[in-house]
C-alpha positions as CSV (number, residue, x, y, z in Angstrom):
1,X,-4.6,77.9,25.7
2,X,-1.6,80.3,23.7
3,X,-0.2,82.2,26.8
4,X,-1.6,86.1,26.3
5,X,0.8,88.4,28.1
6,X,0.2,91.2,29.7
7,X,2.2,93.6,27.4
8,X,0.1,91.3,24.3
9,X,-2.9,92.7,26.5
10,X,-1.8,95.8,26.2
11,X,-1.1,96.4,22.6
12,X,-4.1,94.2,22.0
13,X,-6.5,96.8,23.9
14,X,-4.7,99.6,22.0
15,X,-5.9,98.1,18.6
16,X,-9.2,97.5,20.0
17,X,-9.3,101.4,20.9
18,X,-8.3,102.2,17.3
19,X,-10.9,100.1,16.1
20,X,-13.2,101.9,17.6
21,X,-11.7,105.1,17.2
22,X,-12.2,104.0,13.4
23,X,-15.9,103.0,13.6
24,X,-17.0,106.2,15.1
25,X,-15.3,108.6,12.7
26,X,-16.1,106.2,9.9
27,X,-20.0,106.2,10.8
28,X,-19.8,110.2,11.3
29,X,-18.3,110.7,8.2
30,X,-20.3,108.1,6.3
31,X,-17.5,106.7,5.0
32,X,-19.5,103.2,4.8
33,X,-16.8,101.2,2.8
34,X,-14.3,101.7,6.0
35,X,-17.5,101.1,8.5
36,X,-18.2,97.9,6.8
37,X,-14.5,96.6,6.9
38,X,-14.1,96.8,10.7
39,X,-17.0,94.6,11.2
40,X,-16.6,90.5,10.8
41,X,-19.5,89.1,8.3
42,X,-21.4,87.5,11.1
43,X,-21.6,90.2,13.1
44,X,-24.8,91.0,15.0
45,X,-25.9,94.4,16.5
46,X,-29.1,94.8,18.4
47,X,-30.1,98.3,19.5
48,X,-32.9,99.5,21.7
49,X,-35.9,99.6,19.5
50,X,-34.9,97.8,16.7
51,X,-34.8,94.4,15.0
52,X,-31.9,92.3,15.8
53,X,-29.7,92.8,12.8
54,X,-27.7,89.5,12.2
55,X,-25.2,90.0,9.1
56,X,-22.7,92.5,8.9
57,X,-24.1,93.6,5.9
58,X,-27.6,94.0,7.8
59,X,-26.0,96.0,9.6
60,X,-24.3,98.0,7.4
61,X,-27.6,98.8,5.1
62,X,-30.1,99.7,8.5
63,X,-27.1,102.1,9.3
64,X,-27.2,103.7,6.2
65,X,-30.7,104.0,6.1
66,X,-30.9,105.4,9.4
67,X,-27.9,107.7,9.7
68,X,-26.9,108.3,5.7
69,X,-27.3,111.6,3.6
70,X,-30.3,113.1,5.8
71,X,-28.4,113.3,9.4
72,X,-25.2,114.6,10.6
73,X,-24.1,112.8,13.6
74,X,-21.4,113.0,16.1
75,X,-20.6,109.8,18.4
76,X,-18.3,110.0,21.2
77,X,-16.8,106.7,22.6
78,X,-15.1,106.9,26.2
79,X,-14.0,105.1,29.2
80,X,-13.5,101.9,27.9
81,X,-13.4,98.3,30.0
82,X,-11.9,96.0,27.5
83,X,-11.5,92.1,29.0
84,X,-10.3,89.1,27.1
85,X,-11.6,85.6,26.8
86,X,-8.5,84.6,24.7
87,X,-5.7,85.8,22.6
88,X,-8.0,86.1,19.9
89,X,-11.4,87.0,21.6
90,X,-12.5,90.0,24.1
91,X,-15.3,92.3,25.2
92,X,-15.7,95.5,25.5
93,X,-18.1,98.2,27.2
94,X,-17.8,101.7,26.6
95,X,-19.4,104.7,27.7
96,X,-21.1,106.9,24.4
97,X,-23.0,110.4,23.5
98,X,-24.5,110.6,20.2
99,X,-26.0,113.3,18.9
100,X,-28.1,113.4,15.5
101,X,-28.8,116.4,13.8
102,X,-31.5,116.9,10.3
103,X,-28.5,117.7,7.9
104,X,-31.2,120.1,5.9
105,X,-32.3,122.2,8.6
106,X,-29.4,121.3,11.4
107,X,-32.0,120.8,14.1
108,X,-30.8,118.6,16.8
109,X,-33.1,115.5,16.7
110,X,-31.2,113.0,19.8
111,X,-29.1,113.4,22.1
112,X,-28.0,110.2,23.6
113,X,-26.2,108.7,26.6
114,X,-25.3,105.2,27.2
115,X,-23.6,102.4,26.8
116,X,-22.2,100.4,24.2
117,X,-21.6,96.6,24.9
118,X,-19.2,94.5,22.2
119,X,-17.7,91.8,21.4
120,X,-14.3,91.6,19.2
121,X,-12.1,88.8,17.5
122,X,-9.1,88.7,16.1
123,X,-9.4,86.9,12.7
124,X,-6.0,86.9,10.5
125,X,-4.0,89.6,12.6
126,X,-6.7,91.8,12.5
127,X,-9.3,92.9,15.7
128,X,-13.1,93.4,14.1
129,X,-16.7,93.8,15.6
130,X,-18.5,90.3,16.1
131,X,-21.7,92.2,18.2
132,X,-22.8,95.5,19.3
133,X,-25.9,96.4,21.9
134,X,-26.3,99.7,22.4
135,X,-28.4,100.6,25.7
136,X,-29.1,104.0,26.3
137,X,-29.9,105.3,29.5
138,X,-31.1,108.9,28.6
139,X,-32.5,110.3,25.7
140,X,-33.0,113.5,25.1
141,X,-35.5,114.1,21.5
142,X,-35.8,117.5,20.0
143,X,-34.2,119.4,23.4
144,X,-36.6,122.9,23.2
145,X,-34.6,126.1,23.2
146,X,-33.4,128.1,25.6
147,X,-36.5,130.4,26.9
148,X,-34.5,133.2,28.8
């Protein structure tokens, strides 16, 4: 096995960060060409109540459909416990809010709480996705208003 330092650790976890930092503005956004790009081809996702999705590009089209042109969402990635396997392979779990919004009317559709669980190689200098699970452990769908 190559020797992985503990500074290599370091800047290594700092590129996973910016990865991430990168998937959730690029998702937000919808800026699908830069989603798609942090994400190795054989990447899998499986989220609470859905298919397992087992391409990238799987991925990549159930996202769109989901969260595209009809919902503004905002996702929040914190607290992350990164560990390696190798130079080249780690895992991560971070804690995440989502919120979705109907971009027509702008009512609040979920607000979520969780977890997301990861997987990341390094493939030609660069860090990408290979899995995702997203487990939620609150929901909150349609929150009523405020009845002062």
């Amino acid at each position: 096995m190559i020797e992985f330092s503990v500074l290599d650790q370091l800047l290594a976890k700092e590129e996973i960060k910016l990865l991430k930092a990168r998937r959730d503005r690029a998702v937000d956004t919808k800026d699908w060409d830069l989603y798609r790009s942090l994400h190795a081809d054989d990447h899998v996702s499986h989220n609470q109540g859905f298919e397992r999705w087992e391409t990238a590009d799987i991925m990549i089209e159930n996202v769109k459909a989901l969260l595209g042109e009809n919902r503004t969402t905002v996702h929040h990635s914190h607290t992350p416990e990164i560990t390696f396997e190798s130079s080249t392979k780690a895992k991560g779990i971070w804690g995440m809010e989502d919120l979705i919004f109907d971009t027509a009317s702008g009512e609040l559709l979920i607000h979520g709480f969780g977890f997301y669980h990861e997987t990341y190689e390094n493939r030609d200098g660069k860090w990408l996705f290979t899995s995702r699970q997203l487990k939620r452990t609150l929901v909150r769908e349609c929150p009523e208003t405020n009845k002062a």
